[in-house]
N, CA, C and O atoms as a GROMACS GRO file, in nm:
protein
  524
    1UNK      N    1   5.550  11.034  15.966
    1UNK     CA    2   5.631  10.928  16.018
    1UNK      C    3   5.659  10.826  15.909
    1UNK      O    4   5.591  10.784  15.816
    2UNK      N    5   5.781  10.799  15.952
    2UNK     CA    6   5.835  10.684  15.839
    2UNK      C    7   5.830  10.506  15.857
    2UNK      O    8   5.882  10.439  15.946
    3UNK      N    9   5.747  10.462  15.739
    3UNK     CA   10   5.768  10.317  15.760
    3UNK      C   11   5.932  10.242  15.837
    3UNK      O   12   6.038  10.298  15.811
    4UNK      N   13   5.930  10.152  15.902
    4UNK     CA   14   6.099  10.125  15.927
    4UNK      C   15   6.076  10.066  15.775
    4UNK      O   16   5.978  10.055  15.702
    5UNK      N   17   6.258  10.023  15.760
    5UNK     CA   18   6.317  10.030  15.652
    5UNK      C   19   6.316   9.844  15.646
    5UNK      O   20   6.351   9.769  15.737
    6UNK      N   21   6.276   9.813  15.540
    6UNK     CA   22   6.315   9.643  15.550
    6UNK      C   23   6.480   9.611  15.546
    6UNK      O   24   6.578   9.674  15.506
    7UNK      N   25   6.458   9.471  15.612
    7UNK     CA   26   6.615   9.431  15.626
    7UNK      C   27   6.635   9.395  15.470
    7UNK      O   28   6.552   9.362  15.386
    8UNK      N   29   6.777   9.412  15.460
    8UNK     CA   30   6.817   9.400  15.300
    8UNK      C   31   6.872   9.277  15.271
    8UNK      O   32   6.922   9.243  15.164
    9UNK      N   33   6.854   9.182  15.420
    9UNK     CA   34   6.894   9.048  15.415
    9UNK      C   35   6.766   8.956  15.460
    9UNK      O   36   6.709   8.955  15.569
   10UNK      N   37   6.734   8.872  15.327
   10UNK     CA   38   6.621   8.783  15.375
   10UNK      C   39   6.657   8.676  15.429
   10UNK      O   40   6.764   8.622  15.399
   11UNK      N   41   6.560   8.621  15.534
   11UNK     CA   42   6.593   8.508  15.620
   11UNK      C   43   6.513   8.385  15.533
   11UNK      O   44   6.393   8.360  15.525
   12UNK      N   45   6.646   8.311  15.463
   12UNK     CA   46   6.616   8.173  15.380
   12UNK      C   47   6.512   8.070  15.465
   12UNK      O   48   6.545   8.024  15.574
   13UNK      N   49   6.388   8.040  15.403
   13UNK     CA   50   6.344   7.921  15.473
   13UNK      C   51   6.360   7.815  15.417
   13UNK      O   52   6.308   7.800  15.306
   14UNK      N   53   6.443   7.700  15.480
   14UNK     CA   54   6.487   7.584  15.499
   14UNK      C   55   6.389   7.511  15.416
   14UNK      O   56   6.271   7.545  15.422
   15UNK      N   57   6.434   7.393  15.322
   15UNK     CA   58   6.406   7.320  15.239
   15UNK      C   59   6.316   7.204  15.333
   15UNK      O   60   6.354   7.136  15.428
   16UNK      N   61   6.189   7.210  15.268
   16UNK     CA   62   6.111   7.123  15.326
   16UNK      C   63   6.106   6.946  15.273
   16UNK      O   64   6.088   6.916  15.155
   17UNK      N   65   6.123   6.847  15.380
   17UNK     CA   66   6.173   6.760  15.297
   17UNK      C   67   6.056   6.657  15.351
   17UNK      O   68   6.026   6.648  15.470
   18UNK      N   69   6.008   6.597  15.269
   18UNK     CA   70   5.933   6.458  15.260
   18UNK      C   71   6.028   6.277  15.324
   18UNK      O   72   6.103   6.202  15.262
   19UNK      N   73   5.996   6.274  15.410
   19UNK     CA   74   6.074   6.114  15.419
   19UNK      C   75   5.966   5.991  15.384
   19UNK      O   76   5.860   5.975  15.446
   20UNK      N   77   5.995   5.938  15.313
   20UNK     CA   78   5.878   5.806  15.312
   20UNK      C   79   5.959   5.699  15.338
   20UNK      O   80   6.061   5.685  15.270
   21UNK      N   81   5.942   5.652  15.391
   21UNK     CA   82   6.021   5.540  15.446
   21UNK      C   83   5.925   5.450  15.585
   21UNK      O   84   5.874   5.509  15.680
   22UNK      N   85   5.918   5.292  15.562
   22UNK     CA   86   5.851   5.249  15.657
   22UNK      C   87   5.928   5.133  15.769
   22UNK      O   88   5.875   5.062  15.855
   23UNK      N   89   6.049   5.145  15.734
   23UNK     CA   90   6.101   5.123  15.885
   23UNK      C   91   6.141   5.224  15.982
   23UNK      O   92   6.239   5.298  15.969
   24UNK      N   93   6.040   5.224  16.104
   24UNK     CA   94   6.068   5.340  16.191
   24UNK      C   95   6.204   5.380  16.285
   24UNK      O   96   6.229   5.482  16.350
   25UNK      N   97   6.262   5.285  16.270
   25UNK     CA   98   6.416   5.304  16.313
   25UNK      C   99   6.485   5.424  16.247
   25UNK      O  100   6.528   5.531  16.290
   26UNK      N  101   6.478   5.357  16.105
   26UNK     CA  102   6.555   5.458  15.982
   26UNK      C  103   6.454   5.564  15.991
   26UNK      O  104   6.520   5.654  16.042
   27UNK      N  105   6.363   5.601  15.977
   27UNK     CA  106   6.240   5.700  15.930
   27UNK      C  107   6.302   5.788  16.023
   27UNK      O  108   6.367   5.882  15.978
   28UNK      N  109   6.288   5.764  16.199
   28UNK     CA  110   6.346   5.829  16.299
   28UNK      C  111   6.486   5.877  16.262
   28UNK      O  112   6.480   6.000  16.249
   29UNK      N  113   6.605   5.834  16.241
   29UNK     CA  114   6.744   5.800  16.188
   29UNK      C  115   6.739   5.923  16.106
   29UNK      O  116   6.793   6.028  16.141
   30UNK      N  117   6.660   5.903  15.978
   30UNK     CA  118   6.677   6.014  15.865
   30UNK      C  119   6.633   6.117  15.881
   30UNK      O  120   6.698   6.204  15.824
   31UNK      N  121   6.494   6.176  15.969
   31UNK     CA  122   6.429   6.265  16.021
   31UNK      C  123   6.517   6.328  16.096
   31UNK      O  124   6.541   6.439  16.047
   32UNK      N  125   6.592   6.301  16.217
   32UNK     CA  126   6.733   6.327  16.330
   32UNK      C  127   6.855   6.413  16.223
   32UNK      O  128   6.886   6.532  16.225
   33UNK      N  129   6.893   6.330  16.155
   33UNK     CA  130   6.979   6.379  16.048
   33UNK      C  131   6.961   6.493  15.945
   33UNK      O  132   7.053   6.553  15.889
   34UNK      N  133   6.814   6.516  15.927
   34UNK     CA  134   6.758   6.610  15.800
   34UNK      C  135   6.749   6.714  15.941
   34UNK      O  136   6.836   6.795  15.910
   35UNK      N  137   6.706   6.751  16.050
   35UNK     CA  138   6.708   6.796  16.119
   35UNK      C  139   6.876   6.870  16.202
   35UNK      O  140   6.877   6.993  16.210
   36UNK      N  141   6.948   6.827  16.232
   36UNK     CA  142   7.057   6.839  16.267
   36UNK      C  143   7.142   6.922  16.149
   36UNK      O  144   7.230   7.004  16.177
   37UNK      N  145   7.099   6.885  16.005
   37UNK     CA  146   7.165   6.937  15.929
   37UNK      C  147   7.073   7.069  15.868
   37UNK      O  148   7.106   7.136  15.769
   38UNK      N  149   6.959   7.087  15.945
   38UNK     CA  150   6.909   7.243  15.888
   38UNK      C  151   6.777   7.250  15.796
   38UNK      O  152   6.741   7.357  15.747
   39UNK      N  153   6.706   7.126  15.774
   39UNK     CA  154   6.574   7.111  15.735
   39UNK      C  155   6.505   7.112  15.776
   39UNK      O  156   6.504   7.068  15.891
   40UNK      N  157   6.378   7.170  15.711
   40UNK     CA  158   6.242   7.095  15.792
   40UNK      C  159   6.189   7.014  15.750
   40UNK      O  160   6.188   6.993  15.628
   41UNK      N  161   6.127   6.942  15.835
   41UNK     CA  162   6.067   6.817  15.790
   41UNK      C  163   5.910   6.849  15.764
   41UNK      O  164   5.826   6.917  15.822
   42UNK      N  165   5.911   6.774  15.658
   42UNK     CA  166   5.732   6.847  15.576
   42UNK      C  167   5.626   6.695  15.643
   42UNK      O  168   5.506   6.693  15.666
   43UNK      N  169   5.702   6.614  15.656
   43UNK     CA  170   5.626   6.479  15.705
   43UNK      C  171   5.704   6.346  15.711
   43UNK      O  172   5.810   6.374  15.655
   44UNK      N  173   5.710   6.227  15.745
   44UNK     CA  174   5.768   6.090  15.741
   44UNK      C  175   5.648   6.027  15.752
   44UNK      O  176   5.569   6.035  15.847
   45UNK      N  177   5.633   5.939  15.613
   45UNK     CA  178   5.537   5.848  15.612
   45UNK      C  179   5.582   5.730  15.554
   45UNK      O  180   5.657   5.717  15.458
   46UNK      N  181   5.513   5.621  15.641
   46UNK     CA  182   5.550   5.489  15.584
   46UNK      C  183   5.458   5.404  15.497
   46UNK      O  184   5.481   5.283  15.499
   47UNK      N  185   5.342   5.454  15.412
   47UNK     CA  186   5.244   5.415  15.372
   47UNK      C  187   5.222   5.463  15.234
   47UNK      O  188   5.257   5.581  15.240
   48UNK      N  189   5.189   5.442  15.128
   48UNK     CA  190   5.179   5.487  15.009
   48UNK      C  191   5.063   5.586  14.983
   48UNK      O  192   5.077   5.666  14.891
   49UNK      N  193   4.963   5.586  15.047
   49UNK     CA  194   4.806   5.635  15.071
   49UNK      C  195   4.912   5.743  15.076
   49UNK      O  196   4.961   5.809  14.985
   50UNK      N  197   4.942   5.744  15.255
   50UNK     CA  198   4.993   5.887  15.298
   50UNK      C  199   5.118   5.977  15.243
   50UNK      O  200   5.152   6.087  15.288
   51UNK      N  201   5.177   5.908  15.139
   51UNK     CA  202   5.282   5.922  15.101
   51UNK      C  203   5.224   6.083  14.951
   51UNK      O  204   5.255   6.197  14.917
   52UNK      N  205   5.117   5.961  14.914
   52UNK     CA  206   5.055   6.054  14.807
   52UNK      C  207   4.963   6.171  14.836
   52UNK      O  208   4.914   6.245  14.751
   53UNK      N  209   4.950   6.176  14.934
   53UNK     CA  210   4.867   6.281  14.988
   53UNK      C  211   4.890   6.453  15.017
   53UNK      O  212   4.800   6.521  15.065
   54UNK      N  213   5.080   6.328  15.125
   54UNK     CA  214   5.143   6.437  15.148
   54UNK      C  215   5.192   6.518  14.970
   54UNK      O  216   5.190   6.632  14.922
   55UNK      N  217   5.220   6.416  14.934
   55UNK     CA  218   5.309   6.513  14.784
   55UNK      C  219   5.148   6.592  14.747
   55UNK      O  220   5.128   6.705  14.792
   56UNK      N  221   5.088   6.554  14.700
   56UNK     CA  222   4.937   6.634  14.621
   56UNK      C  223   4.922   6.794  14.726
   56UNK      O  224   4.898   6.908  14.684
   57UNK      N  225   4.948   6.746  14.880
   57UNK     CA  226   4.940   6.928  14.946
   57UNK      C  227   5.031   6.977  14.927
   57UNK      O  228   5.033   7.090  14.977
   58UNK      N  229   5.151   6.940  14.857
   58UNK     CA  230   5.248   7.098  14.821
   58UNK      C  231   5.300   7.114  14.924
   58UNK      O  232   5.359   7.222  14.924
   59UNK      N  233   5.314   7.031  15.063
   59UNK     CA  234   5.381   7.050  15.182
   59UNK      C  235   5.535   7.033  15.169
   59UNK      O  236   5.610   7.072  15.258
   60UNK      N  237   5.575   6.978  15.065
   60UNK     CA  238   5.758   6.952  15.078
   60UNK      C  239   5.796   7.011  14.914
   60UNK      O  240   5.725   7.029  14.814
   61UNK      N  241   5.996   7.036  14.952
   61UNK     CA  242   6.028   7.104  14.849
   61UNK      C  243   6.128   6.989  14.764
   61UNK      O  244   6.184   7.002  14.655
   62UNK      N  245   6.126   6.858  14.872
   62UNK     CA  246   6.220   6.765  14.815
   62UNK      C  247   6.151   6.647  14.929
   62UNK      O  248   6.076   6.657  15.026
   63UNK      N  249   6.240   6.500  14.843
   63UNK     CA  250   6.178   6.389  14.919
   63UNK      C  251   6.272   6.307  14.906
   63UNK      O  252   6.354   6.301  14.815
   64UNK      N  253   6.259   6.217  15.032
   64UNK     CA  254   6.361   6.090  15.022
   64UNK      C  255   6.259   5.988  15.034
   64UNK      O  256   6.169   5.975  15.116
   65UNK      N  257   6.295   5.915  14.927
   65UNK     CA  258   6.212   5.793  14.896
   65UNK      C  259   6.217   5.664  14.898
   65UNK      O  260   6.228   5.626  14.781
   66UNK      N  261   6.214   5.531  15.008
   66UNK     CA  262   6.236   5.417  15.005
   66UNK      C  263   6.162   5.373  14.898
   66UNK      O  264   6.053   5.423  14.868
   67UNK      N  265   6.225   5.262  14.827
   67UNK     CA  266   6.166   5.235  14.680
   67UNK      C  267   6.014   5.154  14.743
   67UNK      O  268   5.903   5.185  14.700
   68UNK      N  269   6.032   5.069  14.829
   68UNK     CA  270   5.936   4.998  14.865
   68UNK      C  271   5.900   5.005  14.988
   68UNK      O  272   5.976   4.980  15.081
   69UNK      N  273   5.749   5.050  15.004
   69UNK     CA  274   5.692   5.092  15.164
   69UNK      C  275   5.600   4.962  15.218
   69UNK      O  276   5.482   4.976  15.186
   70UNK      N  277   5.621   4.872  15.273
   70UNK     CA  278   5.573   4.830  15.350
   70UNK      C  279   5.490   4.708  15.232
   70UNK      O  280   5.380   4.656  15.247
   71UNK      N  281   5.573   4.692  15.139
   71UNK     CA  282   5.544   4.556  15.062
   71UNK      C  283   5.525   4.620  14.938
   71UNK      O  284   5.534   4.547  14.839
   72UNK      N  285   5.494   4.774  14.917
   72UNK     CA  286   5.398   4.822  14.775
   72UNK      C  287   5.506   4.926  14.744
   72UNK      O  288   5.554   5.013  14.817
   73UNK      N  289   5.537   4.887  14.587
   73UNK     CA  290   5.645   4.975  14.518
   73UNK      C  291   5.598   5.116  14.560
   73UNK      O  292   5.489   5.135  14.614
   74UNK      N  293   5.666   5.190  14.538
   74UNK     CA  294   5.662   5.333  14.619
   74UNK      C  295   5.671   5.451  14.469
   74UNK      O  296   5.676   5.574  14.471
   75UNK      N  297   5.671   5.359  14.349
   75UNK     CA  298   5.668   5.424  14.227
   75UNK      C  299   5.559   5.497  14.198
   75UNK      O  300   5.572   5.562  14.094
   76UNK      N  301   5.443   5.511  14.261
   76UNK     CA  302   5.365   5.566  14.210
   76UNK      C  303   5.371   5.749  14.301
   76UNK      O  304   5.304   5.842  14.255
   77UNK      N  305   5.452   5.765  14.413
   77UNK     CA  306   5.507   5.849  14.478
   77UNK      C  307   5.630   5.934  14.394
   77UNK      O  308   5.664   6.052  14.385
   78UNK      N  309   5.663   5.840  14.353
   78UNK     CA  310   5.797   5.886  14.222
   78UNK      C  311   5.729   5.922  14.126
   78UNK      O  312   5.782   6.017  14.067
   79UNK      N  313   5.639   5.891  14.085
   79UNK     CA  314   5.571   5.957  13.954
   79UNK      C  315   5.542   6.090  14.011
   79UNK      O  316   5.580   6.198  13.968
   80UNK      N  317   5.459   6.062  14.128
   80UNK     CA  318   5.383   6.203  14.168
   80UNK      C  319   5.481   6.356  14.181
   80UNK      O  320   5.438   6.470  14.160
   81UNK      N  321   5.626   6.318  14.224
   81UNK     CA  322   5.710   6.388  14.238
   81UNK      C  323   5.744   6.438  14.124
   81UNK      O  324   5.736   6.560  14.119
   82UNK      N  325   5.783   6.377  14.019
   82UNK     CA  326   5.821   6.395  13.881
   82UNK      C  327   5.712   6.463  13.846
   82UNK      O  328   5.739   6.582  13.833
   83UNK      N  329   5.579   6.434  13.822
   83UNK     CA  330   5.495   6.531  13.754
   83UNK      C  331   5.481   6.670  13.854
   83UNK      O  332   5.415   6.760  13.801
   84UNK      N  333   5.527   6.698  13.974
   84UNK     CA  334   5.526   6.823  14.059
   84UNK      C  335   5.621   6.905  14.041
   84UNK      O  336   5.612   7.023  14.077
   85UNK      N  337   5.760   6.841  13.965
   85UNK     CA  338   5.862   6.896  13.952
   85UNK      C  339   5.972   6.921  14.049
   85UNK      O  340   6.062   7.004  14.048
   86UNK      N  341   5.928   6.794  14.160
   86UNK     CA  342   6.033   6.803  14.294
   86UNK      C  343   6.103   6.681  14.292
   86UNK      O  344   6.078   6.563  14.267
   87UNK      N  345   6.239   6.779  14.343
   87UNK     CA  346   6.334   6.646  14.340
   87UNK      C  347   6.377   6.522  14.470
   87UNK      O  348   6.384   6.554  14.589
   88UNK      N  349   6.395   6.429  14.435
   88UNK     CA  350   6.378   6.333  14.526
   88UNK      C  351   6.507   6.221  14.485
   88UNK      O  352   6.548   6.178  14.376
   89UNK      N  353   6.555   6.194  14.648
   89UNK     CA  354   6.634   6.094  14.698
   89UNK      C  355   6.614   5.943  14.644
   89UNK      O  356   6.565   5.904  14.750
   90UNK      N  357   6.612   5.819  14.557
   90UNK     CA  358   6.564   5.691  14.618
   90UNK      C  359   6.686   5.673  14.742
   90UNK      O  360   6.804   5.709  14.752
   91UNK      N  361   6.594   5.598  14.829
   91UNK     CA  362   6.693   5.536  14.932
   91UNK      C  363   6.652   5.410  14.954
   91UNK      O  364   6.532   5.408  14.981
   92UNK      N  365   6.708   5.295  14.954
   92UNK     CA  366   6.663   5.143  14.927
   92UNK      C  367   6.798   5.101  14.939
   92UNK      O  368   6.911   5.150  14.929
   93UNK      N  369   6.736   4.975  14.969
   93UNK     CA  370   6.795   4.804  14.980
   93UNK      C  371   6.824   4.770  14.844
   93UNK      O  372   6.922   4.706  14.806
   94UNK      N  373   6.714   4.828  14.760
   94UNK     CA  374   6.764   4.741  14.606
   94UNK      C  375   6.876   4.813  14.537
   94UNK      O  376   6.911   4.930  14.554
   95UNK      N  377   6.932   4.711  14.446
   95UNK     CA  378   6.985   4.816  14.380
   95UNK      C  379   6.950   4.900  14.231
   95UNK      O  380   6.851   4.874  14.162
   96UNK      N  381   7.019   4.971  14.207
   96UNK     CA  382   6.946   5.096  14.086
   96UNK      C  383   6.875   5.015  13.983
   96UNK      O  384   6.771   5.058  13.934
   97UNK      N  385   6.941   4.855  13.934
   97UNK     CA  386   6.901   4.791  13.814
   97UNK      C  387   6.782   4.705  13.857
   97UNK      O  388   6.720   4.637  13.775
   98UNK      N  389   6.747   4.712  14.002
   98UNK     CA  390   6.647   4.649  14.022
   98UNK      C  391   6.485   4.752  14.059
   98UNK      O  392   6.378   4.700  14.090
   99UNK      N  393   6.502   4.860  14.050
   99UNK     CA  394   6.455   4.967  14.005
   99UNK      C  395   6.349   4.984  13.886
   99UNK      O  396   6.369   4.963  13.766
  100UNK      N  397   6.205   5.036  13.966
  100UNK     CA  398   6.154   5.053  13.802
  100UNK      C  399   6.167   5.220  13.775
  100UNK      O  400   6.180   5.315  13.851
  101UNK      N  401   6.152   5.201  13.591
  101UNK     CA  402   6.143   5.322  13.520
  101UNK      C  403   6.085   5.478  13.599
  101UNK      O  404   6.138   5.584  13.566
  102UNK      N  405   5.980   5.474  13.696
  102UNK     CA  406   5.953   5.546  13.716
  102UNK      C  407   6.053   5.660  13.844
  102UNK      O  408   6.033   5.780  13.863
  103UNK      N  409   6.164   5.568  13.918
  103UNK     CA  410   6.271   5.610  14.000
  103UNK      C  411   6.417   5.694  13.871
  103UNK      O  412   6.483   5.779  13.930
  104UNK      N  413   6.442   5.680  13.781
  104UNK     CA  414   6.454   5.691  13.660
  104UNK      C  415   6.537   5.876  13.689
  104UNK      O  416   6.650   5.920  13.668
  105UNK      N  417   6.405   5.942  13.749
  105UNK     CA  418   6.439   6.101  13.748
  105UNK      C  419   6.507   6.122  13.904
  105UNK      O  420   6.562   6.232  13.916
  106UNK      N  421   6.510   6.059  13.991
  106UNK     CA  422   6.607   6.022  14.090
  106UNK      C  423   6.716   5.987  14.109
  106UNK      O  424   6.768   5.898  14.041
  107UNK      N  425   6.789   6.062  14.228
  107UNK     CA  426   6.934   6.027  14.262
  107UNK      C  427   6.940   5.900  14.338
  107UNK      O  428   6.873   5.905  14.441
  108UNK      N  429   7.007   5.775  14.315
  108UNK     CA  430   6.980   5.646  14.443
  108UNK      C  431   7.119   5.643  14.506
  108UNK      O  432   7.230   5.636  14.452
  109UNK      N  433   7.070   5.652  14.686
  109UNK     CA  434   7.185   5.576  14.731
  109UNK      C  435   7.125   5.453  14.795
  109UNK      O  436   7.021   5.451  14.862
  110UNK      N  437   7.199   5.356  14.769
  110UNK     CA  438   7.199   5.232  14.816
  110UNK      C  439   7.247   5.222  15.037
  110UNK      O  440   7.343   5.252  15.108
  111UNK      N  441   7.077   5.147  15.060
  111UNK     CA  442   7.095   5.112  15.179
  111UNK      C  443   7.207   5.026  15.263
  111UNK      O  444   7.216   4.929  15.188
  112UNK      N  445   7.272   5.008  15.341
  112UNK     CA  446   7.278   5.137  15.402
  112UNK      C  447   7.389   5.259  15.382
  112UNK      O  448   7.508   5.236  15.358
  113UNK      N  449   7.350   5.351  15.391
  113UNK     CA  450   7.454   5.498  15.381
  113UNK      C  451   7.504   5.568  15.476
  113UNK      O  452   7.452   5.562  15.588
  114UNK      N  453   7.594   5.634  15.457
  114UNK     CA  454   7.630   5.768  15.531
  114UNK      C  455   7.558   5.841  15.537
  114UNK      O  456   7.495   5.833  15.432
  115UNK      N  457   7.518   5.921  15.599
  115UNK     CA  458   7.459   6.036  15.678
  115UNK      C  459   7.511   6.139  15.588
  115UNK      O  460   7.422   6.184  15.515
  116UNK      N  461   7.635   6.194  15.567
  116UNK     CA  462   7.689   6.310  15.533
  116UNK      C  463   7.709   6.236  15.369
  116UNK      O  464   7.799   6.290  15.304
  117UNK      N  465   7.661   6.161  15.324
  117UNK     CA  466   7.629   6.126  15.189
  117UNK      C  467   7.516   6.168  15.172
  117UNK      O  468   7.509   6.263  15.094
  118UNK      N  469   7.405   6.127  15.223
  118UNK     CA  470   7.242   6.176  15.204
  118UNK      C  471   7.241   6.300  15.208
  118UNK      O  472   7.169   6.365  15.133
  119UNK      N  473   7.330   6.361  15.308
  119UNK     CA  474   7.301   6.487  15.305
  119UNK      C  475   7.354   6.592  15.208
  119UNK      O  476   7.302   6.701  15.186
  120UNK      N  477   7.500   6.528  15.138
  120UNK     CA  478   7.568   6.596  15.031
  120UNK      C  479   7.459   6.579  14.915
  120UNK      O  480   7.406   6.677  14.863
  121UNK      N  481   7.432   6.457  14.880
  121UNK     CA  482   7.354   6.494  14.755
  121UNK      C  483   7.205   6.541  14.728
  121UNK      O  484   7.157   6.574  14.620
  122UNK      N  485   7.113   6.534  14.911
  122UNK     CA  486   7.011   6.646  14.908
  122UNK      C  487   7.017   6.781  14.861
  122UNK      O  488   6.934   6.852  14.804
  123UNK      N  489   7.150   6.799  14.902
  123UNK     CA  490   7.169   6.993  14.883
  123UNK      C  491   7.220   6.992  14.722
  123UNK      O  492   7.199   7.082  14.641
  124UNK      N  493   7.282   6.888  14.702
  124UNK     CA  494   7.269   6.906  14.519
  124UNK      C  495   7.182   6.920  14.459
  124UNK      O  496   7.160   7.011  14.379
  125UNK      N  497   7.070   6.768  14.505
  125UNK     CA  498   6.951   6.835  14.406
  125UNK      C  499   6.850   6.970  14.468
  125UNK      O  500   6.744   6.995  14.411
  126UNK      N  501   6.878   7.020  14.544
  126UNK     CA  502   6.774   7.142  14.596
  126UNK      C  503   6.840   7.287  14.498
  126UNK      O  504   6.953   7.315  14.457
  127UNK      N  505   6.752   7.333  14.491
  127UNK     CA  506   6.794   7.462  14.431
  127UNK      C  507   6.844   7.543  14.507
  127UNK      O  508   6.822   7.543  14.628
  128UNK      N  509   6.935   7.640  14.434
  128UNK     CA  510   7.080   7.730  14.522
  128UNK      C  511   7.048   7.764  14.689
  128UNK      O  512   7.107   7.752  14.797
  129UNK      N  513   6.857   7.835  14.614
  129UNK     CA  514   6.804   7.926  14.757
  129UNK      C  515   6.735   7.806  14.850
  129UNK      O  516   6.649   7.836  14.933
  130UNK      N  517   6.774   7.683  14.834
  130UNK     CA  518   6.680   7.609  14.960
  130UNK      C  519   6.778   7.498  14.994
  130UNK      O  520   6.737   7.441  15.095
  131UNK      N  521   6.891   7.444  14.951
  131UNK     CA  522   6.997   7.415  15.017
  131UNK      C  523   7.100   7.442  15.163
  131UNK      O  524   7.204   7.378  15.178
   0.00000   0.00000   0.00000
């Protein structure tokens, strides 16, 4: 008897995305939207602790990043990304020149945005197969 034959079409799994962000309006908002448009969501955290935790388990393939969580620059989340080699959103109130060095390897859109903006330039920075 014969093994069946594998399908010759693999089923893509969806780009896992990190939200850090600590207003829960938007957190909810961007989560709805990353959802609707075909992601999964790896976590939404509004805390820097949890922010770094999530990146260190390897749970997401990309991140959207409010520059500042809940009073505490969110740069040290941006580092963590950069040394993992995953690419990441800033999404903030500030603007790019008010920005430190470490947001630098990030795309920024300035708060507030379009929806189908966040979402055009997520799938840019994701690679071909997780877009």
């Amino acid at each position: 008897m014969r093994a069946p034959a594998k399908s010759t079409v693999e089923r893509r799994r969806p780009a896992r995305i990190l939200v850090l962000e600590d207003e829960p309006v938007l957190a909810f908002a961007v989560e709805d939207l990353l959802i609707e448009a075909g992601f999964e969501i790896a976590g939404v955290v509004g805390r820097l602790p949890a922010a770094l935790a999530m990146i260190e388990s390897g749970a997401c393939d990309a991140a959207i990043v409010d520059a500042n969580l809940a009073g505490v620059s969110a740069s040290p989340a941006a580092s963590a990304l950069t040394a993992r080699g995953l690419p990441f959103i800033v999404l903030s109130g500030y603007s790019p020149e008010q920005q430190p060095g470490d947001f630098s390897a990030a795309n920024f859109i300035q708060k507030p945005c379009r929806g189908d903006q966040l979402i055009r330039v997520l799938r840019s920075i994701l690679p071909a197969d997780k877009g």
